[in-house]
C-alpha positions in Angstrom: 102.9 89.9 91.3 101.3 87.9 93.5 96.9 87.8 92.8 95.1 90.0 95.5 91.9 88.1 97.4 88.6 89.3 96.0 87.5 91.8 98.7 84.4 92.9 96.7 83.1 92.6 93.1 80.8 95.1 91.0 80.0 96.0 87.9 79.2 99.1 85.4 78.1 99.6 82.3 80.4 101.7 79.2 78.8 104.2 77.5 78.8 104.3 73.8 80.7 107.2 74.4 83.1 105.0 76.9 82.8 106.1 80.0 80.8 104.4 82.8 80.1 105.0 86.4 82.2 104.2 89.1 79.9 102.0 91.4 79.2 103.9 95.0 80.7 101.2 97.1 83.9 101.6 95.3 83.3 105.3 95.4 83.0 104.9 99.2 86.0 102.6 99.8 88.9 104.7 97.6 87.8 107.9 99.1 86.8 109.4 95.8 84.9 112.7 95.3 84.0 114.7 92.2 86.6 115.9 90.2 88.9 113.7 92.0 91.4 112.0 89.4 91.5 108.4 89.3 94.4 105.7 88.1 94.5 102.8 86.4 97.4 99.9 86.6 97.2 97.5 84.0 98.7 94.2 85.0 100.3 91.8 83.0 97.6 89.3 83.5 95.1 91.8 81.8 93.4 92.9 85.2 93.1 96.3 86.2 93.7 98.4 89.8 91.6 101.6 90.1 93.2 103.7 93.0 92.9 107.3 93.6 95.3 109.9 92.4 96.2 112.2 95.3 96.7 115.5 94.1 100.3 115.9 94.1 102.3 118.3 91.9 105.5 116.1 90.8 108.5 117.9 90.0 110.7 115.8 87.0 113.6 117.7 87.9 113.6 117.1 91.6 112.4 113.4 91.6 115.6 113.0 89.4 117.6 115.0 91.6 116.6 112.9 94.5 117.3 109.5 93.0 121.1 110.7 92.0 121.4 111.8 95.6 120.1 108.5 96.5 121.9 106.5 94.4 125.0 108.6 95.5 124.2 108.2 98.9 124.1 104.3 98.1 127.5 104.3 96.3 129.6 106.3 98.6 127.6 106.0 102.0 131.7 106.9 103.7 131.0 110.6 102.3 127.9 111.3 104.2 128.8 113.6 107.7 126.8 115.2 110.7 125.6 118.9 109.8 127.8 121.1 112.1 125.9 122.8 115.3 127.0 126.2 114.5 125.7 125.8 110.7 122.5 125.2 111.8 122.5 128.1 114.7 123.8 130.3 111.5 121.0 129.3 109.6 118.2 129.8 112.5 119.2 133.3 113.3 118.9 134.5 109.3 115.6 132.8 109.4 113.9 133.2 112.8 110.8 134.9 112.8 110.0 134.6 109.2 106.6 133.1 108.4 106.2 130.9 105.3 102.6 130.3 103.8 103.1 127.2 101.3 100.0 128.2 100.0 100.4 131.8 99.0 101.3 132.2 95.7 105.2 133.6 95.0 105.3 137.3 93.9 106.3 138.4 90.6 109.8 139.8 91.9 110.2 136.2 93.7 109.3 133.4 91.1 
């Protein structure tokens, strides 16, 4: 890993209790507001990256469903093929008109 140039240095202060207070220019530059989650990447040379963690639900089962396909994808790139016109037609007719809010919880009946 190659060393990063020192954009900006600053310090804080851990609490007995060991937490300390991310400095405001730091604050400012990641983006960060309260309650936001934050990470921390330990390299090998003992220093540390703080980044934000963007609020993303991750789903075990689909990231390793998407790296099979991948790596499938990889080994037998001869077995990947076009999606047929009329497939997709089929598929737009049972759907047209239906409106989807991602942000609406699923009913009962539907989870």
């Amino acid at each position: 890993m190659a060393i990063a140039q020192k954009m900006l240095e600053s310090e804080s202060t851990l609490t007995s209790r060991y937490q300390t207070t991310i400095p405001q220019i730091v604050r400012k530059i990641l983006g960060l507001d309260k309650n936001d989650k934050i990470k921390y990447t330990l390299n090998r040379d003992g220093s540390v990256l703080l980044s934000k963690l963007e609020n993303k639900e991750e789903d075990p089962v689909l990231e390793q469903f998407l790296t099979f396909l991948a790596n499938d994808i990889s080994k037998n790139p001869h077995n990947l093929q076009a999606i047929n016109f009329d497939l997709v037609q089929k598929a737009q007719s049972l759907a047209g008109g239906i409106e989807i809010d991602l942000n609406n919880s699923l009913s009962d009946e539907d989870e």
